[in-house]
Backbone as a chain_set.jsonl record, in Angstrom:
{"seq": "XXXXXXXXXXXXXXXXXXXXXXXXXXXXXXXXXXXXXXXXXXXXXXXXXXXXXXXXXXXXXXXXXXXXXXXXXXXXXXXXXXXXXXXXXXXXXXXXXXXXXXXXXXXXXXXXXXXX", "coords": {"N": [[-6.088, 73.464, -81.32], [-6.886, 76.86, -81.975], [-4.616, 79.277, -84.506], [-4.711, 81.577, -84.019], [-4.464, 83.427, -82.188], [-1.674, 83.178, -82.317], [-1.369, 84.34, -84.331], [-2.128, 86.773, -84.208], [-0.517, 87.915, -82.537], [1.932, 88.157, -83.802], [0.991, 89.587, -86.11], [1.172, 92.038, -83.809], [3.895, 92.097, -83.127], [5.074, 93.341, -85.686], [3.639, 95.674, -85.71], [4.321, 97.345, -83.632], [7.285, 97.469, -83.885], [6.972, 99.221, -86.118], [8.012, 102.125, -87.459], [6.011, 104.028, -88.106], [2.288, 104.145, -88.75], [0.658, 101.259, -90.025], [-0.49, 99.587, -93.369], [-2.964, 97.066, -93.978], [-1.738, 96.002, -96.176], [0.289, 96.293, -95.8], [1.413, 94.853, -93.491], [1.103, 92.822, -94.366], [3.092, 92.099, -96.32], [5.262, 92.038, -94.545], [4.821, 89.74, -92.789], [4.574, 87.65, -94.86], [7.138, 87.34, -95.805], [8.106, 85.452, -94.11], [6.71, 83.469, -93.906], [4.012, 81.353, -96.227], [1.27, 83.218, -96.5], [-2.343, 84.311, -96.364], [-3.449, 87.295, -98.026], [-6.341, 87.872, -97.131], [-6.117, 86.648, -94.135], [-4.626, 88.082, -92.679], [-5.898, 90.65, -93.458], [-8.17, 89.938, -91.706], [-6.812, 89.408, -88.818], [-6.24, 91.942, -88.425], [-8.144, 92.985, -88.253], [-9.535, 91.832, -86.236], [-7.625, 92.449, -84.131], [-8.48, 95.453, -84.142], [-11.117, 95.321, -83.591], [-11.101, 94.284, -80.686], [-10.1, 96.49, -79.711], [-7.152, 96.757, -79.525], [-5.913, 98.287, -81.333], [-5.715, 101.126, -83.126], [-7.301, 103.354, -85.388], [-6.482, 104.418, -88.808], [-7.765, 106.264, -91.534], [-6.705, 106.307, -94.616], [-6.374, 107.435, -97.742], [-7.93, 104.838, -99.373], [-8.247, 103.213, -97.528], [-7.029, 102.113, -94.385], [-4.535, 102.759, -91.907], [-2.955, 101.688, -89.492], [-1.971, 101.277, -85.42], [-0.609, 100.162, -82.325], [-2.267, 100.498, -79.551], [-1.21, 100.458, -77.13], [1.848, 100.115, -76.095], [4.338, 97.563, -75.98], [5.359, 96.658, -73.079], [2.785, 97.708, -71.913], [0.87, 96.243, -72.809], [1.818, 93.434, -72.296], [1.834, 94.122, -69.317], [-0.908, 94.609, -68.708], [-1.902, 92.284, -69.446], [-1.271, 90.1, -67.423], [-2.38, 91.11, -65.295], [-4.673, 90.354, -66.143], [-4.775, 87.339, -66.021], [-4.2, 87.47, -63.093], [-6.681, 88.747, -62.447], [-7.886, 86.469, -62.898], [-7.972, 84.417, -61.307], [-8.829, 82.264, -58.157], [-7.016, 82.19, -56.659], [-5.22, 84.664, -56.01], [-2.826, 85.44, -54.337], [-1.646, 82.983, -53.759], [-1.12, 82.436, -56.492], [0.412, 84.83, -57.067], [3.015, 84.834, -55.389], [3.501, 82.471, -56.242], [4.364, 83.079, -59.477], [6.483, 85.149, -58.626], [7.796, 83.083, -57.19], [9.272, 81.915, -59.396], [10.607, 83.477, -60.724], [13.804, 85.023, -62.096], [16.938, 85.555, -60.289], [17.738, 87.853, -60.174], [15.564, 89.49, -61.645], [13.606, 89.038, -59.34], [15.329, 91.133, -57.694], [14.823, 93.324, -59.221], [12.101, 93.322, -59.035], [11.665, 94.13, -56.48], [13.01, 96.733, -56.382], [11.644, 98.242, -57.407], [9.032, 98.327, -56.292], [10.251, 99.131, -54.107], [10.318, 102.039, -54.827], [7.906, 102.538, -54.906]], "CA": [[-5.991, 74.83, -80.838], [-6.268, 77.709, -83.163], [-3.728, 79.507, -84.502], [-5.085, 82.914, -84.374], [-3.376, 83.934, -81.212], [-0.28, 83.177, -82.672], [-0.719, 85.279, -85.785], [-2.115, 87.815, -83.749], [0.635, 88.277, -81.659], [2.794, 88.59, -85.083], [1.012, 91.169, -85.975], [1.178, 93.475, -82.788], [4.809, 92.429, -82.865], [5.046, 93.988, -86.843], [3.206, 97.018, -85.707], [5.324, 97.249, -82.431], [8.681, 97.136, -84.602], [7.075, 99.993, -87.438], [8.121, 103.761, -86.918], [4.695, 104.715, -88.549], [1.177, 103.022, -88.934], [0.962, 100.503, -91.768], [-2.197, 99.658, -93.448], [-2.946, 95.26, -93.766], [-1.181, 95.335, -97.388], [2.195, 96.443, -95.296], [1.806, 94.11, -92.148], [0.935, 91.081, -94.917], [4.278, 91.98, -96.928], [6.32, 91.662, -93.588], [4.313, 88.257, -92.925], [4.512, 86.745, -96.311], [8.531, 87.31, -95.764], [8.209, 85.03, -93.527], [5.98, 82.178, -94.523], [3.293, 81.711, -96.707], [-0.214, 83.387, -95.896], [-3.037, 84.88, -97.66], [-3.936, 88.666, -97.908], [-7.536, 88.337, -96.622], [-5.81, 86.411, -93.313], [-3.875, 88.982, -92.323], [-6.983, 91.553, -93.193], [-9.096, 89.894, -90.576], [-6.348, 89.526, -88.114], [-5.637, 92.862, -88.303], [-9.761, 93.914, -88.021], [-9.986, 91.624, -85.171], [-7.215, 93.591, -83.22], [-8.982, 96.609, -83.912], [-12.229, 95.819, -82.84], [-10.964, 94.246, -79.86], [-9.497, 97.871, -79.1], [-5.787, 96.865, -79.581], [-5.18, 99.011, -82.416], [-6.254, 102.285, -83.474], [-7.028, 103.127, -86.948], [-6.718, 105.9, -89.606], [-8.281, 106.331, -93.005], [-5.651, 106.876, -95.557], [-7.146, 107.27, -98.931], [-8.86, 104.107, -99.82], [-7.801, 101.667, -96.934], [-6.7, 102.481, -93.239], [-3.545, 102.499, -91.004], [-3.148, 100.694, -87.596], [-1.163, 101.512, -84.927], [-0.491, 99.809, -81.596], [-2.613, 101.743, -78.552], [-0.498, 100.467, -75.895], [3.083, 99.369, -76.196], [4.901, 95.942, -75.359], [5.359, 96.231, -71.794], [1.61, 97.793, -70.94], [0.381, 95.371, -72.863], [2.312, 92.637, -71.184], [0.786, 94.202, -67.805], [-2.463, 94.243, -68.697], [-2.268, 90.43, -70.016], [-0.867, 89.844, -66.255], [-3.13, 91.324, -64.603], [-6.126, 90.058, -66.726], [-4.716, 86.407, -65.61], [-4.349, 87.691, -61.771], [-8.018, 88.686, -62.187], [-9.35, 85.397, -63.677], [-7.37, 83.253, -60.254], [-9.32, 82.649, -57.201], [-6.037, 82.013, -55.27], [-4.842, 85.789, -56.393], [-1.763, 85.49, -53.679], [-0.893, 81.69, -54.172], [-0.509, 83.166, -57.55], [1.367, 85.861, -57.307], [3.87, 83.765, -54.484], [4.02, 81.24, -57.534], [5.241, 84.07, -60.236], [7.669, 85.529, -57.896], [9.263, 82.388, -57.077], [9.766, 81.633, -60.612], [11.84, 84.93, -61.721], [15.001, 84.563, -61.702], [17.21, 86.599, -59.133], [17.798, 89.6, -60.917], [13.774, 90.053, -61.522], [13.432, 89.691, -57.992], [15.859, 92.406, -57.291], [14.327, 94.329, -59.959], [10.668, 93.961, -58.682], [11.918, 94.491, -55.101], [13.84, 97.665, -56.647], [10.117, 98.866, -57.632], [8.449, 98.294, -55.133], [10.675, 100.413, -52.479], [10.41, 102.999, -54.863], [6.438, 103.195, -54.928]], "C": [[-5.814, 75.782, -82.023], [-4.884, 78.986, -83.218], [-3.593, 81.36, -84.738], [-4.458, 83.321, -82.942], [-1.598, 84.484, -81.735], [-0.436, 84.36, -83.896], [-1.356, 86.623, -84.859], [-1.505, 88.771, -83.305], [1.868, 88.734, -82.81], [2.666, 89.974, -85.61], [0.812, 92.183, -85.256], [2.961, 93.554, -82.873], [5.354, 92.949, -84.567], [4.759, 95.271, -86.047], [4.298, 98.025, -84.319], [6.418, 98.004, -83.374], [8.286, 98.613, -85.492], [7.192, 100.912, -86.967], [6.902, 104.156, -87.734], [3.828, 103.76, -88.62], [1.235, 102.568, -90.267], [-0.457, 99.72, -91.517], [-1.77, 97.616, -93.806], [-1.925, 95.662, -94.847], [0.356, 95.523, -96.368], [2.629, 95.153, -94.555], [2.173, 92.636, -93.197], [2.669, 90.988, -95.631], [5.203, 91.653, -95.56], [6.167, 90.022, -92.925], [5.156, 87.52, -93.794], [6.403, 86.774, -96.093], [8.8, 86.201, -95.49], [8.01, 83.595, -93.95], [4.511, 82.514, -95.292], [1.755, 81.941, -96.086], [-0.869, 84.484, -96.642], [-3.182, 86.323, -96.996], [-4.832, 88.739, -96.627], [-7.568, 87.879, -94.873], [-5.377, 87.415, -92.84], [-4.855, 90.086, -92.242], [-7.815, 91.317, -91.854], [-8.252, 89.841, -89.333], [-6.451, 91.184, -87.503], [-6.823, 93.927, -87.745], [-9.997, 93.724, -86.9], [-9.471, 92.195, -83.824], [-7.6, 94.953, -83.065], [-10.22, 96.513, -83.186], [-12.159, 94.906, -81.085], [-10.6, 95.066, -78.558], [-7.895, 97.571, -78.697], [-5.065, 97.473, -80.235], [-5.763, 99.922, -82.65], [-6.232, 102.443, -85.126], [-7.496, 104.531, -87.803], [-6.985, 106.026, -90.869], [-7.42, 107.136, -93.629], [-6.019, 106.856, -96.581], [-7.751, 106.112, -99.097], [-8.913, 102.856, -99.083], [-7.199, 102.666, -95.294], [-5.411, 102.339, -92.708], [-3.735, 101.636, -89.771], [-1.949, 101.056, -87.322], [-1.546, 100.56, -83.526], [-1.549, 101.017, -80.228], [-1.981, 101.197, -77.505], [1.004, 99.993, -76.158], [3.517, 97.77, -75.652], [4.246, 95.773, -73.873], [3.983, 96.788, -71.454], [1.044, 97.318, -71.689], [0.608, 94.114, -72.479], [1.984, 92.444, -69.862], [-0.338, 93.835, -67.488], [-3.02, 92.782, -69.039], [-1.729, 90.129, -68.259], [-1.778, 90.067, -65.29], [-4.69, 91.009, -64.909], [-5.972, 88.175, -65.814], [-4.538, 86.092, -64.225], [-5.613, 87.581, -61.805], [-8.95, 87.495, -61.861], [-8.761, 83.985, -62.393], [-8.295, 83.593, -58.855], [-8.754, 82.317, -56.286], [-4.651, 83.059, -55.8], [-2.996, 85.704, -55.489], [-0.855, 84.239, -54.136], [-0.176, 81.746, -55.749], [0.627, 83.8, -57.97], [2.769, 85.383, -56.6], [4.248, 82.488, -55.793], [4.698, 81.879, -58.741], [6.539, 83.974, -59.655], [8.478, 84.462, -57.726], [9.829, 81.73, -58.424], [10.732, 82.195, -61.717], [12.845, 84.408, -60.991], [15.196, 85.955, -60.444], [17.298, 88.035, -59.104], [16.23, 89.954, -61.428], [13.524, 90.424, -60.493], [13.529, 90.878, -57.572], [15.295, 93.742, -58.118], [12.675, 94.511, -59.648], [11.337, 93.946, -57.131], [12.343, 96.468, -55.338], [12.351, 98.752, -56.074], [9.159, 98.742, -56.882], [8.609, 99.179, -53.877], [10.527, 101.786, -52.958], [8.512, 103.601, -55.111], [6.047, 104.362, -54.184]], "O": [[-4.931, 75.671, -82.873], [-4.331, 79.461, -82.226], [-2.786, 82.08, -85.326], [-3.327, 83.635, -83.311], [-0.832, 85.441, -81.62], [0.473, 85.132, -84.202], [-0.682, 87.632, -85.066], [-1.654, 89.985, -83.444], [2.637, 89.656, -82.541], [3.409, 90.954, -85.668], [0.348, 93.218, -85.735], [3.51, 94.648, -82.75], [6.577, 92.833, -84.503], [5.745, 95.937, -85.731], [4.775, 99.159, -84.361], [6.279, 99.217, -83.527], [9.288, 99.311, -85.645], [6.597, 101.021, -85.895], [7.279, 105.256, -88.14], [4.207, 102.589, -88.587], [1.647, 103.119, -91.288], [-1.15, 99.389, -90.555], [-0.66, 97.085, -93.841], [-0.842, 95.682, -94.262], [1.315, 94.754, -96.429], [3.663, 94.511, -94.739], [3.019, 91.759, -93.022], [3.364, 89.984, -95.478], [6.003, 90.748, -95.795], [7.111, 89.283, -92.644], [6.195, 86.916, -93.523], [6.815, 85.671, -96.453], [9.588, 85.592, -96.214], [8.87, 82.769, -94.254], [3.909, 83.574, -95.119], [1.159, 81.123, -95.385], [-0.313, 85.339, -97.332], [-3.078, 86.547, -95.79], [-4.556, 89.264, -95.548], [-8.466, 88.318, -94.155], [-6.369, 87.843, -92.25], [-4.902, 90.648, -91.148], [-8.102, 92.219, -91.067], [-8.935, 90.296, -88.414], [-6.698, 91.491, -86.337], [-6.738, 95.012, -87.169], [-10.483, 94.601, -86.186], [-10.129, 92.421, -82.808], [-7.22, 95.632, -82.111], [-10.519, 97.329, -82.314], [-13.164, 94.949, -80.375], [-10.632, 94.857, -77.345], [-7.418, 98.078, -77.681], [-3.842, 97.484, -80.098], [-6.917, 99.656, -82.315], [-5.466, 101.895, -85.918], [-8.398, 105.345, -87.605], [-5.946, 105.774, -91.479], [-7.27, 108.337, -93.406], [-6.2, 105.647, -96.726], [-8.873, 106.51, -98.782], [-9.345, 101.781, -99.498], [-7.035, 103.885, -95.354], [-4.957, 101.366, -93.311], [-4.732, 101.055, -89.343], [-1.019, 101.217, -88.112], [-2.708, 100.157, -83.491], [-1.365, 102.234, -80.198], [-2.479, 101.771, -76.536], [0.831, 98.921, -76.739], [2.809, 97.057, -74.941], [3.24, 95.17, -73.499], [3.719, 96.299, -70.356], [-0.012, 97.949, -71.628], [-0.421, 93.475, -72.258], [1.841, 91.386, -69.249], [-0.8, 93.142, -66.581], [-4.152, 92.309, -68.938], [-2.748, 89.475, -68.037], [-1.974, 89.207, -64.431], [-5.655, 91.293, -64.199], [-6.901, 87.789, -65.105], [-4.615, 84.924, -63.842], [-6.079, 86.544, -61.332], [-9.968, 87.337, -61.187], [-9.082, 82.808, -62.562], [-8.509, 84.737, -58.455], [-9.281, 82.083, -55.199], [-3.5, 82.659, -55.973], [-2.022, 85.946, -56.202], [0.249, 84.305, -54.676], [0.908, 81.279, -56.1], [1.484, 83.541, -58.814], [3.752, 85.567, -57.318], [5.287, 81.849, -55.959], [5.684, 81.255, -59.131], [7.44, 83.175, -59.91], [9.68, 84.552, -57.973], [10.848, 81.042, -58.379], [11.277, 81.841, -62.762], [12.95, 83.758, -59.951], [14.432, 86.783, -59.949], [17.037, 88.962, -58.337], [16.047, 91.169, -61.488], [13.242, 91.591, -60.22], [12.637, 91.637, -57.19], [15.34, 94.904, -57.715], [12.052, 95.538, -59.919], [11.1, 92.746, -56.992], [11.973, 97.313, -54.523], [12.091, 99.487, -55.122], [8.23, 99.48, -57.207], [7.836, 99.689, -53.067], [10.541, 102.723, -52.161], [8.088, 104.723, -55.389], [4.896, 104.791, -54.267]]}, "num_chains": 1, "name": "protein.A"}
């Protein structure tokens, strides 16, 4: 299985975390903290969230920014509802979520719900 998910997800949760957009050399220094990985990894990660339309991007003198275009939780939704989409037992589904939150989710999607 590759492991490009995983670093993907690293860097939305870098860009997530930054109070301003940061261009690859930033995201790779908060990486590389971490464990070792090359520049040009982190460049294509960072291209492939853009042209997937997860990131937005701004030309800063000789190299670009990135920023997040949706936050945690509506990107969390939209991954939820991409994996509702792709079920062709959409209820048995959703009946299989629900009984898996704990009690206090419940009460908290019950909350939201009465207040639609």
């Amino acid at each position: 299985m590759s492991r490009e998910p995983h670093l993907e997800s690293a860097v939305m949760e870098i860009l997530w975390n930054a109070s301003q957009p940061l261009t690859p050399s930033q995201v790779h220094a908060e990486l590389k903290s971490a464990r070792a990985i090359a520049y040009t990894t982190v460049l294509t990660a960072v291209s492939r969230l853009w042209k997937k339309g997860l990131l937005t991007r701004t030309r800063r003198g000789r190299t670009y920014t990135y920023l997040p275009r949706e936050g945690r939780a509506d990107s969390a939704a939209r991954r939820m509802e991409e994996l509702l989409a792709a079920t062709r037992e959409r209820n048995l589904t959703l009946a299989r979520f629900i009984d898996n939150l704990s009690a206090s989710d419940r009460r908290e999607l019950r909350r939201f719900l009465e207040h639609e």
